[in-house]
C-alpha positions as CSV (number, residue, x, y, z in Angstrom):
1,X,-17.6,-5.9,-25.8
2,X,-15.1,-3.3,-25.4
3,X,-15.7,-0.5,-22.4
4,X,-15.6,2.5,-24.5
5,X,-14.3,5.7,-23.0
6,X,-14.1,9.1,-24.1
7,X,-10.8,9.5,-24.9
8,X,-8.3,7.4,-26.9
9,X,-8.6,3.9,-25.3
10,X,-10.7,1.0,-25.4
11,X,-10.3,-2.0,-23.1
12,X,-11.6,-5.5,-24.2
13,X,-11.5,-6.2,-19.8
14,X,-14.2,-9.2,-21.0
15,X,-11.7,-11.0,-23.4
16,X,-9.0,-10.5,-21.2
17,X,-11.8,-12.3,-18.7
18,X,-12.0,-15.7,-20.8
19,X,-8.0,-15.3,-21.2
20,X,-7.2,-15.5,-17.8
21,X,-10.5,-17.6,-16.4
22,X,-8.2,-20.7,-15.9
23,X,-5.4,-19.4,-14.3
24,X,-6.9,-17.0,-11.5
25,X,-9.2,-17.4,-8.5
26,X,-12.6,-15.7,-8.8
27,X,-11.9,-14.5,-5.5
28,X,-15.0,-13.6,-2.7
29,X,-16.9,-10.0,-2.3
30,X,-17.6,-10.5,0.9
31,X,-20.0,-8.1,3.3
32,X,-18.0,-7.4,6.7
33,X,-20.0,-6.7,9.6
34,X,-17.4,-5.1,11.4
35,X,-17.0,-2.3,9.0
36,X,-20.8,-1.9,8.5
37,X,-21.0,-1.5,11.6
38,X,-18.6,0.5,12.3
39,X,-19.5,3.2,9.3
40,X,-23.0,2.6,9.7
41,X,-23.0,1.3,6.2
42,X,-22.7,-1.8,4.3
43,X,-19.6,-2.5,3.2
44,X,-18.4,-4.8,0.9
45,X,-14.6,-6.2,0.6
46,X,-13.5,-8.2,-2.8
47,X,-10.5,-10.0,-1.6
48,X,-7.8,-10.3,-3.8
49,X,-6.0,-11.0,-0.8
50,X,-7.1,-14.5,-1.5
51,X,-6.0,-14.9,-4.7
52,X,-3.6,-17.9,-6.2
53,X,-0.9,-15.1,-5.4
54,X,-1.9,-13.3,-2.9
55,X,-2.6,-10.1,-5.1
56,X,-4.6,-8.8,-8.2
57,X,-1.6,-8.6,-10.2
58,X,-1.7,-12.2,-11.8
59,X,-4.6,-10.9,-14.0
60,X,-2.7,-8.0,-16.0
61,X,0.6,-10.2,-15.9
62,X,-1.2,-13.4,-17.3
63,X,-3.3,-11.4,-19.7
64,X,-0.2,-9.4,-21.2
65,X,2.5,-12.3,-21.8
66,X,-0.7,-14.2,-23.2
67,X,-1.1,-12.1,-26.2
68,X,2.7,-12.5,-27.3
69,X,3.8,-14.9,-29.5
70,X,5.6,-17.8,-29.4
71,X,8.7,-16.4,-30.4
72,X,8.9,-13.8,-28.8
73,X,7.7,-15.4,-24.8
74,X,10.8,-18.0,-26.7
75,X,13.6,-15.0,-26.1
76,X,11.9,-14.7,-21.9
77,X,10.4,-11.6,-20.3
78,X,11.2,-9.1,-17.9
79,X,9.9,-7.0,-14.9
80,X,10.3,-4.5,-12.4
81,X,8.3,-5.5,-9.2
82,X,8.1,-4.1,-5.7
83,X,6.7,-7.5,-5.0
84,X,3.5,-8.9,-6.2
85,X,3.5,-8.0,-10.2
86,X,6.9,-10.1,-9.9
87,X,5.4,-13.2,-8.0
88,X,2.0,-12.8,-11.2
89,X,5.0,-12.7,-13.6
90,X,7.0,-15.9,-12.1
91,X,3.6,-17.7,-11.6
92,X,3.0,-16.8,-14.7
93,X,6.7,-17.8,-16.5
94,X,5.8,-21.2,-14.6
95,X,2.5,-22.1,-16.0
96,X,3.8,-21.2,-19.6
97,X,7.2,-22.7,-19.0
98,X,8.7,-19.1,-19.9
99,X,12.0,-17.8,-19.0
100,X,11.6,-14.8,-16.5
101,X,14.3,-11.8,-15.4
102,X,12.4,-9.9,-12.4
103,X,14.1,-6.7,-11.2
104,X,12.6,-5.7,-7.6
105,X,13.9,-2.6,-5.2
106,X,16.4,-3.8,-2.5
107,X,14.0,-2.8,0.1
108,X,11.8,-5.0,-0.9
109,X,10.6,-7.8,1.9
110,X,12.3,-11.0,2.1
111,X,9.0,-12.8,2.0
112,X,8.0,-11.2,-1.3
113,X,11.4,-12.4,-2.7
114,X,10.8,-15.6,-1.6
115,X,7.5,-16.3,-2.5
116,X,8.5,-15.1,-6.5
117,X,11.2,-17.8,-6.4
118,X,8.5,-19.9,-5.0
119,X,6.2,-18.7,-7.7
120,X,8.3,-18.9,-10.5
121,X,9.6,-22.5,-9.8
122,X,13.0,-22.4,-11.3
123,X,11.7,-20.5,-14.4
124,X,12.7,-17.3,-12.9
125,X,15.5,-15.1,-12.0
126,X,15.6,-12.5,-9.5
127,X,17.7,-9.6,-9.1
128,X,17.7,-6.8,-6.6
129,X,18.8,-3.1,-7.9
130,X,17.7,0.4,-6.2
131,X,16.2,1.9,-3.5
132,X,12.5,2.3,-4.9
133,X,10.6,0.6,-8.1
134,X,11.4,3.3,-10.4
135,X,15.2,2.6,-10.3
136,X,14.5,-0.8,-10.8
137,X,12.6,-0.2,-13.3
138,X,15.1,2.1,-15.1
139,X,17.3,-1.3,-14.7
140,X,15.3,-3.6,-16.2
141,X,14.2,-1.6,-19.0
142,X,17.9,-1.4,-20.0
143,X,18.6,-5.3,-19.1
144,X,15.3,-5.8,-21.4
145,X,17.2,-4.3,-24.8
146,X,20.2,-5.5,-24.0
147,X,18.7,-8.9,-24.3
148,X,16.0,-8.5,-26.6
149,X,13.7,-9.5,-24.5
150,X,10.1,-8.5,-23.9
151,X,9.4,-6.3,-21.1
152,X,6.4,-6.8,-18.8
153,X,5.1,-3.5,-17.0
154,X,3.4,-3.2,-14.0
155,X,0.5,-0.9,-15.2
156,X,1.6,0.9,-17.8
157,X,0.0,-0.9,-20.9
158,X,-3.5,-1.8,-22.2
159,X,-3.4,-5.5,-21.6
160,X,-1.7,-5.5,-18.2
161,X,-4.4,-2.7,-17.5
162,X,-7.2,-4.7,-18.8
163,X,-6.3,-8.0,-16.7
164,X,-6.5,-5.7,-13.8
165,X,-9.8,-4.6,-14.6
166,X,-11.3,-8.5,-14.3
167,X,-11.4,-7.2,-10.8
168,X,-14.3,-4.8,-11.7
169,X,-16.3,-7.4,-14.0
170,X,-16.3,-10.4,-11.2
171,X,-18.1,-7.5,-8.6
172,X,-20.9,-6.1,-11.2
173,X,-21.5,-10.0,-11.4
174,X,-21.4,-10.6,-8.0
175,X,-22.7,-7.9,-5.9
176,X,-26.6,-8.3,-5.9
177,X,-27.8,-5.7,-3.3
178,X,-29.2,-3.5,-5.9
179,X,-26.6,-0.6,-6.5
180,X,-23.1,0.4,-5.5
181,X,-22.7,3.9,-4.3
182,X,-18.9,3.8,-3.1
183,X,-15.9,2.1,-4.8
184,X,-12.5,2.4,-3.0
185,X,-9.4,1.8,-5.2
186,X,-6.0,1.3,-4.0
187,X,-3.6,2.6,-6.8
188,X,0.0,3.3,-7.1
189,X,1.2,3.3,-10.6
190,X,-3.0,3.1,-11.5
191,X,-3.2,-0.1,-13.6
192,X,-6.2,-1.4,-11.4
193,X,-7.8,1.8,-10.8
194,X,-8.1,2.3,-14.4
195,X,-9.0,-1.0,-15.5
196,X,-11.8,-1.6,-12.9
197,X,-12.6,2.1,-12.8
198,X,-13.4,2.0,-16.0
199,X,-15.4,-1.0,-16.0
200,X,-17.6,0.3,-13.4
201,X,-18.1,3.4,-15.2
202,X,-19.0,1.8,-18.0
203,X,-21.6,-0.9,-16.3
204,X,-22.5,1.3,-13.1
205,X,-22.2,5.2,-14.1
206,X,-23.9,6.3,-11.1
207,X,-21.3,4.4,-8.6
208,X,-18.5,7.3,-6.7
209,X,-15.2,5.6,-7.4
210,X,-12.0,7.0,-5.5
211,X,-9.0,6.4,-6.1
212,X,-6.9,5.6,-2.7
213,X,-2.8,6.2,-2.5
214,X,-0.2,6.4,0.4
215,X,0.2,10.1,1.6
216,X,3.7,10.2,1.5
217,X,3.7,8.8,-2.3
218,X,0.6,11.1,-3.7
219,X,2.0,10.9,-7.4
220,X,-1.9,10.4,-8.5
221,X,-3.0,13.6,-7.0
222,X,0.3,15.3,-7.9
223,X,-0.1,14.3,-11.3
224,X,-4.2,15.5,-11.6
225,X,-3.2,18.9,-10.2
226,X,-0.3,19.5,-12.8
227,X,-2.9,18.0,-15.6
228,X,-0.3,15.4,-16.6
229,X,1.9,12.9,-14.9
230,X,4.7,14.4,-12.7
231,X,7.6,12.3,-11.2
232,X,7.7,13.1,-7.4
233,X,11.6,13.4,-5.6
234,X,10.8,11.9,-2.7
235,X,8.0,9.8,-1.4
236,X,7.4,7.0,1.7
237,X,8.4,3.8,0.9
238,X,6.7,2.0,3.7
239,X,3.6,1.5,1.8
240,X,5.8,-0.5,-0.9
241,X,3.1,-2.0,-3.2
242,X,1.8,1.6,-4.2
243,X,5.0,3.8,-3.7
244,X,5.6,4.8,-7.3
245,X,6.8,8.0,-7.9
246,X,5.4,8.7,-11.0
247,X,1.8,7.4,-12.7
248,X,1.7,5.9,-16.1
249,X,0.9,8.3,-19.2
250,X,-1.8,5.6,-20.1
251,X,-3.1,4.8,-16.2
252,X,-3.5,8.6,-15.8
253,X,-5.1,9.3,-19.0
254,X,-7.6,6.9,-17.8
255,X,-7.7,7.6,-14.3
256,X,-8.2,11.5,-14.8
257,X,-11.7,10.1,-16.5
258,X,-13.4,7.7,-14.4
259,X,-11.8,8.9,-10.7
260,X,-14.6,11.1,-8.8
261,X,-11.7,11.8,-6.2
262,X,-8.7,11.0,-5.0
263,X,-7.8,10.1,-1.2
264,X,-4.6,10.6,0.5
265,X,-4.1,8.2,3.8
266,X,-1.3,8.8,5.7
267,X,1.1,5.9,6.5
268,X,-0.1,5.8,9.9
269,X,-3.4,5.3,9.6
270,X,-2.5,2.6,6.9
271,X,-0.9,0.3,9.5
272,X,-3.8,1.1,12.3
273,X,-5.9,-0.2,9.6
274,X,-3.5,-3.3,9.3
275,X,-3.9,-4.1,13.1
276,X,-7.6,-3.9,13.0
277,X,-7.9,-5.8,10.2
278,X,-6.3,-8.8,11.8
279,X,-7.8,-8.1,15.1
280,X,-10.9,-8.1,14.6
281,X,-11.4,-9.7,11.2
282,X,-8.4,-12.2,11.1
283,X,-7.4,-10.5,7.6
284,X,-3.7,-9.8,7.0
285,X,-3.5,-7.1,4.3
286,X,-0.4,-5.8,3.6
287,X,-0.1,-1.8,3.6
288,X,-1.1,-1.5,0.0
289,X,-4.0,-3.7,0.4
290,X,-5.3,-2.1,3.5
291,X,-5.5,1.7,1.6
292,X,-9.1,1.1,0.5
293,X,-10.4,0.3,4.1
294,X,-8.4,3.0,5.6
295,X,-10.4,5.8,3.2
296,X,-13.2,4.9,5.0
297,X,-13.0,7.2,7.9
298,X,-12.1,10.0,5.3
299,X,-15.7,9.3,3.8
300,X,-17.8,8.2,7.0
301,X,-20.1,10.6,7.0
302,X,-20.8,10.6,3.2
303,X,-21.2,6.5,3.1
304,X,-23.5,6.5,6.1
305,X,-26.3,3.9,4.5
306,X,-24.7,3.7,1.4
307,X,-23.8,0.3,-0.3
308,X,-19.5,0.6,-0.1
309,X,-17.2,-1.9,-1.8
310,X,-13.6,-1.6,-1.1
311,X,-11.2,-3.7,-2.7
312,X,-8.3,-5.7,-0.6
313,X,-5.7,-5.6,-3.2
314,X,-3.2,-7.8,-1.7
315,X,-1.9,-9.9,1.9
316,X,1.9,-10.0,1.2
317,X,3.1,-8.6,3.8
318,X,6.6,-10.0,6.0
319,X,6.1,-10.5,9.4
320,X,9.3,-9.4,9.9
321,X,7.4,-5.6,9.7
322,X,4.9,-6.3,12.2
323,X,7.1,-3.8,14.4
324,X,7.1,-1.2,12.2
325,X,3.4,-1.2,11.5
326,X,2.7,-1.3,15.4
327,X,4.9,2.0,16.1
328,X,3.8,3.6,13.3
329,X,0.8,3.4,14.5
330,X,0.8,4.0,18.0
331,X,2.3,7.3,16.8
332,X,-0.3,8.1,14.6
333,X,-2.7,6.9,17.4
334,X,-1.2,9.8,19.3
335,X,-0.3,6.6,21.6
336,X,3.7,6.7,21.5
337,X,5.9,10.0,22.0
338,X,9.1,10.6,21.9
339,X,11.3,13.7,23.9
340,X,14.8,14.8,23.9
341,X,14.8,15.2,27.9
342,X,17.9,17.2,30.0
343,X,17.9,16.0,33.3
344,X,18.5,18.1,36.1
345,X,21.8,17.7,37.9
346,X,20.9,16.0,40.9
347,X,20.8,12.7,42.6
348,X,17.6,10.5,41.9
349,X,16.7,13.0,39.1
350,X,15.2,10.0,37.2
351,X,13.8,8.2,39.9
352,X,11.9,11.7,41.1
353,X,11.1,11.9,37.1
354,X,9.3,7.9,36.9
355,X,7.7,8.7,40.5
356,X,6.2,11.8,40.1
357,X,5.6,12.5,36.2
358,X,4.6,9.1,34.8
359,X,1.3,7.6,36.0
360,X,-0.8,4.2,35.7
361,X,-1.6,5.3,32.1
362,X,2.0,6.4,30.9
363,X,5.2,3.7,30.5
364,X,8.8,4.2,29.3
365,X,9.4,2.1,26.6
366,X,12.8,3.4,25.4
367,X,15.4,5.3,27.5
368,X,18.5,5.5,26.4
369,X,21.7,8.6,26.9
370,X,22.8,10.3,24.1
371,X,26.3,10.4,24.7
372,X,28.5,8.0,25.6
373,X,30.6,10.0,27.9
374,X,28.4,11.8,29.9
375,X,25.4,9.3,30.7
376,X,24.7,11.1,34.0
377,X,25.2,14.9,32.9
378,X,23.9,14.8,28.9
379,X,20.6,14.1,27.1
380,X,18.5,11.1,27.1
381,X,16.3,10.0,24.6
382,X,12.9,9.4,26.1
383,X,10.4,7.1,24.4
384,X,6.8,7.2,26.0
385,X,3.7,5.0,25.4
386,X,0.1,6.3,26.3
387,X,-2.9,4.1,27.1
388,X,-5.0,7.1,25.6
389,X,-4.3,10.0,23.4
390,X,-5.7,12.2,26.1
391,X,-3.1,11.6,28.5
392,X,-0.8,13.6,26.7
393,X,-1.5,17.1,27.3
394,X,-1.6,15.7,30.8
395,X,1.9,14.6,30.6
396,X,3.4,17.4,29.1
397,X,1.7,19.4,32.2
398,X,3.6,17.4,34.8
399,X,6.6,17.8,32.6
400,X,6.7,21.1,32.8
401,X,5.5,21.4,36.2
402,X,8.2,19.3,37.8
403,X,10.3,21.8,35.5
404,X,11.9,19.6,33.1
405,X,14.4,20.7,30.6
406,X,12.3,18.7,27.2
407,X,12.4,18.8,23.6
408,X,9.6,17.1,21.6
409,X,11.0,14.7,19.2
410,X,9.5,13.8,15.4
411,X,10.1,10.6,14.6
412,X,9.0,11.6,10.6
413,X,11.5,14.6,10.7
414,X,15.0,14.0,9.5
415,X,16.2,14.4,12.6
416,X,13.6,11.9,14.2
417,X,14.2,9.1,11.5
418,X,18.0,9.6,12.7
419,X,17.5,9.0,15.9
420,X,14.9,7.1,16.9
């Protein structure tokens, strides 16, 4: 039976279903106690962390290059990946013994390109080309008609849409504790937000479903307030799995229906989320698959009681980035600061400066002189770690009481992301 919507589109999510049983994992919805607890709710995570590939995106890919025929798999396929559509595409080229050209960003993580080689099993090729996923896509679309080959898009198409929205079928069938009030969504380009968005709609109109992107790559909500898809000139690329800079004409179309909001979560907050996660949990999402969790404290007091699913869209994340997510968020923690600081001209100026401005609850983590030539006279570069976000206005007292010479230092400006 086809979810009917309003608009132009049907989606035949429960064909796609019995396409696809054989191939993917019917992965968990699991209640976590540590979230309920923490939102005074009860919230539910469906872990496509745990799937075959470590992400959703198996479903649409499967789902799509099933429906073509044998000719036409016969000339090979094509895609444009930050990561895991590539490794559903090469798992998929593998199973069905297809020929595979993948196209991913250069920045993409070493452990993504290696698990799509993995994947694809000598069935696939992989080529790096751009900075973000929308210049490698531009590549491969051109490499696709060049060589008459079939192109295989990461959310912008019906079938690849509809495998997504699988997602939403297995948690009306599994959840069992009456209603759902709250669906989180983690979307980029939007091809599971409208497939299981508008599966739930259809089975569980009551059910608040928002839509969750990075806030540095907000082409959703860029795209809803223009009333049409926009293509953004710069966004965050940290949050790699969801930093698209434009939504699909279709995703949109379909997202502007069944979305009852849309939630912006800075980067920050994403990789907090990411630490607790694996703390407390012993989950490892990577940033795109933590988005839905980290919504939560933008809703807590509208969920308090309410029955809350949030989907964990994926765990491929390189621990070669485990750095990254720390500082950025100790920053966004208000735990780590950094200053421009101009010494006075004095002996033991830096000694007086650790003795009487720093504390038991403040550390130097990075010191370092600006300029080479003048170590003892010219700036240094001052990088400070709090053991509470309280201690700062504390700190910038005894700054300025011991009558430093300081400049506060953005690590997101341009000026910060030079430097530091």
């Amino acid at each position: 039976m086809a979810v009917k919507l309003t608009k132009k589109y049907d989606l035949h999510i429960e064909e796609a279903a019995q396409k696809i049983r054989h191939i993917v994992r019917n992965t968990p919805l699991e209640y976590n106690h540590t979230l309920s607890n923490r939102f005074q709710a009860n919230v539910y995570l469906k872990r496509e962390d745990l799937q075959i590939v470590r992400s959703y995106k198996l479903r649409g890919a499967y789902n799509m290059m099933s429906s073509l025929s044998s000719a036409l798999l016969a000339k090979g396929v094509v895609c444009a990946s930050a990561g895991n559509h590539a490794q559903g595409v090469a798992y998929s080229c593998n199973h069905m013994k297809v020929r595979g050209v993948i196209f991913m960003p250069k920045i993409t993580p070493k452990q993504k390109v290696e698990q799509t080689k993995m994947f694809g099993n000598g069935y696939v090729e992989i080529i790096l080309v751009g900075d973000t996923f929308d210049e490698s896509a531009d590549a491969a679309k051109k490499y696709t008609q060049d060589h008459n080959m079939t192109f295989i898009p990461p959310f912008d198409d019906l079938r690849i849409i509809e495998g997504q929205g699988t997602v939403g079928m297995e948690i009306i069938e599994q959840f069992t504790e009456g209603k759902i009030d709250y669906l989180f969504i983690p979307h980029g380009g939007g091809g599971l937000c409208s497939g299981v968005g508008a599966y739930i709609k259809d089975h569980s109109p009551k059910t608040r479903v928002i839509g969750v992107e990075p806030a540095g790559a907000a082409s959703m909500k860029a795209a809803l307030k223009a009333g049409h898809p926009v293509t953004l000139e710069n966004i965050d690329k940290f949050v790699d799995g969801a930093a698209v800079k434009r939504i699909g004409d279709i995703t949109y179309s379909i997202c502007e229906e069944v979305l009852d909001k849309v939630c912006l979560v800075p980067e920050g907050e994403v990789c907090s989320t990411i630490l607790k996660l694996y703390n407390e949990d012993a989950i490892v999402a990577e940033p795109a698959g933590a988005l839905s969790i980290a919504a939560l404290s933008h809703y807590s007091s509208e969920i308090k009681g309410q029955n809350v699913v949030c989907i964990v869209s994926g765990s491929n994340n390189d621990i070669n980035r485990m750095q990254e997510i720390k500082e950025r968020s100790l920053i966004f923690e208000g735990l780590k600061h950094y200053f421009i600081v101009r010494f006075p001209q004095r002996p033991n100026a830096l000694r007086d400066f650790v003795n009487q401005v720093l504390n038991e609850h403040v550390d130097i983590v990075r010191f370092e002189y600006m300029k080479k030539n003048e170590r003892e006279t010219g700036p240094a570069l001052v990088g400070i770690e709090l053991d509470s976000y309280t201690e700062y206005e504390k700190l910038w007292e005894r700054m300025k009481q011991y009558g430093l010479d300081f400049t506060p230092l953005d690590p997101a400006s341009d000026l910060g992301k030079y430097i530091v």
